[in-house]
N, C-alpha and C positions, 0 to 999 in steps of 0.2 A: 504494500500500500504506500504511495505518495506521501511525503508527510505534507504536503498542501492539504490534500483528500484528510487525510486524518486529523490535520485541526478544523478544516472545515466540519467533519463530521462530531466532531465531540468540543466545541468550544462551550458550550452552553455546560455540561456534565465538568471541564474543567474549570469554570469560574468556579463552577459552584463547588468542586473540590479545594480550590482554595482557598474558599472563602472558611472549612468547615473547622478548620481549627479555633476560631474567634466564635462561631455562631454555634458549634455542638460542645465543645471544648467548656466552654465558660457557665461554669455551677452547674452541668449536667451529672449525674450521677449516672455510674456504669461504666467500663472499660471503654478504650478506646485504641483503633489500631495506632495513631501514636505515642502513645503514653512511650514513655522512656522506661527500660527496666534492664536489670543486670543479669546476663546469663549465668547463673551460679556462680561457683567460685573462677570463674575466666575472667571476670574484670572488666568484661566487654557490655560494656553500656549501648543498647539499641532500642528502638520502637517494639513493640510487643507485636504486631503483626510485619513476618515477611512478604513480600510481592513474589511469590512462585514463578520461577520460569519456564516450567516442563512441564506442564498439563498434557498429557499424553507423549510425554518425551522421553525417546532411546534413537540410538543410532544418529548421533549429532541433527537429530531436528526436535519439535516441539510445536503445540497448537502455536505457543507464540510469537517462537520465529516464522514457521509456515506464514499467519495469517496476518499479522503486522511487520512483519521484513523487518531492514533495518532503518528504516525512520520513526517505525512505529510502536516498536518495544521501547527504545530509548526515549522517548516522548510519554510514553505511561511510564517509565521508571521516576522520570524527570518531576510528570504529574504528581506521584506520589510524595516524591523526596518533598514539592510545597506543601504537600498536606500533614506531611511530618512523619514520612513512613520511609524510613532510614534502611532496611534492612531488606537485602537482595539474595533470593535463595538458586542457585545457578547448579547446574552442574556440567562437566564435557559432553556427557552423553546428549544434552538438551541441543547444543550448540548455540548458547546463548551468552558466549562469552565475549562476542566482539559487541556483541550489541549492549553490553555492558560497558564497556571500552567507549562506544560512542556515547552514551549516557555521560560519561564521567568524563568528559569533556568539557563540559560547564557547570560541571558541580563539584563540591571540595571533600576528593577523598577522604579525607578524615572523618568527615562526617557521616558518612556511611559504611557499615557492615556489608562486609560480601564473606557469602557461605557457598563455595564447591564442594567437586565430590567427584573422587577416581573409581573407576574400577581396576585400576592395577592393583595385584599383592608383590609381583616381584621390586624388591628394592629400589633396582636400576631404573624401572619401570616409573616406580614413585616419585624418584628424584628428578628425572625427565620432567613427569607431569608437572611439578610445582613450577621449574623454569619456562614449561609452555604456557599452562596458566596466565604465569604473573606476563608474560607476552602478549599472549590474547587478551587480556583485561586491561593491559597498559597499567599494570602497580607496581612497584616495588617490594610490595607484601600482601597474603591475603588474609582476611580476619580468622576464617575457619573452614577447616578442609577435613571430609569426610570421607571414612572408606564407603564405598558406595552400594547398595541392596544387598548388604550382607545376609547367608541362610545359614553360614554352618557357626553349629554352635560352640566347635574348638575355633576360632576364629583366630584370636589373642595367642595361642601357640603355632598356630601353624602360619601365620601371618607375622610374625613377632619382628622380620628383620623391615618387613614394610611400615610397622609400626614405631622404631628406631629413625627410621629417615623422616619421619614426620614427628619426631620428638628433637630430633638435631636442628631440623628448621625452624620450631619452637623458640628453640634456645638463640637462634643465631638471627631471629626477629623475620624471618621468612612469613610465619604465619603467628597468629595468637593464638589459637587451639586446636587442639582436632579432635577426633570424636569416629561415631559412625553411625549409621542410615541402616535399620535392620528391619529384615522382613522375614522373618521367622521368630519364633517364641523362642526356640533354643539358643539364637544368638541376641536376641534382647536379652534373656537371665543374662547371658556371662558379660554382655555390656554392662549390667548394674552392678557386678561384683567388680569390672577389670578395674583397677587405679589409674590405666592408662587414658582411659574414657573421660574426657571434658565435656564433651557434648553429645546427643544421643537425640535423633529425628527418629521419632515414633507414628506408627499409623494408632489414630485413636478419633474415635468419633462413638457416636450414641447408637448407631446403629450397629459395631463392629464389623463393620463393610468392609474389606481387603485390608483387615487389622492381624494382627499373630495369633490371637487367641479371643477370647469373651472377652468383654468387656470387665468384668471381675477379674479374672486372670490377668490381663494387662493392669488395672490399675495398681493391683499386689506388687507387680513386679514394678512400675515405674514408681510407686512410690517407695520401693527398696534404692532404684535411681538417686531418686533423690537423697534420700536419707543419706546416701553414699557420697553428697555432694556432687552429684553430675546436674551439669544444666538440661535442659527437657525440651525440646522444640514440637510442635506435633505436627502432622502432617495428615491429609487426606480427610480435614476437618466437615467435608459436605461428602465424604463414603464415597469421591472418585467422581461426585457429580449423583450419586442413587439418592443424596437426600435434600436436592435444594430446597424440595417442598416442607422443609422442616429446617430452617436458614437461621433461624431463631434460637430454637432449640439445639442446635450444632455447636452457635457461638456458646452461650450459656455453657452448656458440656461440658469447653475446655475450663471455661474456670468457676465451675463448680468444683473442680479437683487444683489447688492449691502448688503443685508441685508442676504443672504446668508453668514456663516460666515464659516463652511465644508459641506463636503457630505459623506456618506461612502457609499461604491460601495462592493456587493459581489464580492469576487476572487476566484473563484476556482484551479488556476493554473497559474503559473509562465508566459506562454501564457497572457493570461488575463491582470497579474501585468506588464507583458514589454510594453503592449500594450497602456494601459494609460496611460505609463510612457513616451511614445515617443509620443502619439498623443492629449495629453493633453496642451502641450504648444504651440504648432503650433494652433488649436483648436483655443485658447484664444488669440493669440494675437492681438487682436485687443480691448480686452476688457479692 
């Protein structure tokens, strides 16, 4: 898409995105996707809702590279960062790292969180990806890098030297944490035991829609996460798109559970971004 076509098409839904920090913000009671919050013990202060890049994303594409190219992801990134929503959940597989790249052309790295995610376990492999990344993205660091759908649940030993090379860049300011993105129940437990675990993207929604376990099951376990001092990001907060008809009740969800600390929600469109942005603190007030 054009980015002429795409402000033509969404100026009205981006006024009104900017405007909603002052007009929802102000004595509203309820969460809000920018509320400012700490990922656990990482230090990394960001917006409580991520902007998702991979809604439907493997094999370096993504709904939102597909159907907003590259003028049009960077311009919802852009929209958001005015509304106060700092926090960009990316990964290689998506192919949404240059468009990230153009994004952050007129906006000040510092101020925004970016979250990737490899699926390499060999070392060399790993070490590779950080230096392509930080290429593709145009950074000299990335906030937090994730092993990526992880199932098996010896993860932590059989992966140990890939998890070294993302603990050495740690140290030498490459990245501020890392973590992992688990899609099975055997390798979420050993995420909430490992020490090496900073950060941990969970599927978790009301419905247990393409989550690891029940709903009871996963919460035992992520709130062992927490207890463990790991940060909590959730993911898949509307069950993959099965529960938009229940949008409300979704948000509520996550934090009715405490230990939730963000969630990133794919956005495909300015539609999408107004829509969480208005009915996200009414949602929650009660929480």
């Amino acid at each position: 898409m054009k980015r002429r076509i795409f402000l033509k098409n969404t100026l009205l839904g981006a006024t009104f995105v900017s405007a909603l920090p002052e007009t929802l913000y102000a004595g509203k009671v309820g969460k809000h996707p920018g509320d400012k919050i700490v990922l656990g013990e990482t230090g990394i202060e960001t917006s409580r809702m991520a902007i998702g890049t991979g809604t439907n994303g493997w094999n370096n594409s993504s709904n939102q590279t597909r159907q907003l190219g590259m003028d049009g992801l960077p311009d919802l990134l852009r929209r958001a960062f005015d509304a106060g929503i700092t926090f960009w959940d990316s990964a290689d597989q998506y192919g949404s790292h240059a468009h990230l790249k153009e994004a952050l052309k007129v906006l000040p790295r510092e101020k925004i969180t970016i979250l990737t995610k490899t699926t390499s376990r060999n070392p060399a492999e790993v070490r590779a990806d950080i230096d392509r990344f930080k290429s593709e993205i145009g950074t000299d660091y990335i906030d937090i890098i994730l092993l990526h759908a992880e199932k098996d649940g010896n993860w932590n030993k059989k992966y140990a030297g890939a998890m070294d090379v993302l603990s050495e860049a740690r140290k030498n300011g490459e990245i501020r944490a890392h973590g992992i993105s688990c899609h099975s129940l055997a390798a979420l437990k050993t995420a909430a035991d490992e020490p090496w675990v900073q950060v941990d993207l969970a599927r978790f929604n009301p419905g247990a829609i393409r989550m690891d376990a029940d709903v009871k099951t996963v919460t035992k376990v992520l709130q062992r996460m927490k207890n463990n001092g790991k940060a909590i990001i959730t993911m898949k907060v509307y069950g993959a798109g099965r529960l938009t008809n229940q949008k409300d009740e979704c948000l509520k969800f996550q934090f009715n559970h405490p230990f939730v600390d963000a969630f990133t929600l794919g956005i495909e469109s300015m539609e999408q971004l107004n829509d969480v942005q208005q009915r996200m603190p009414e949602a929650t007030r009660t929480v």
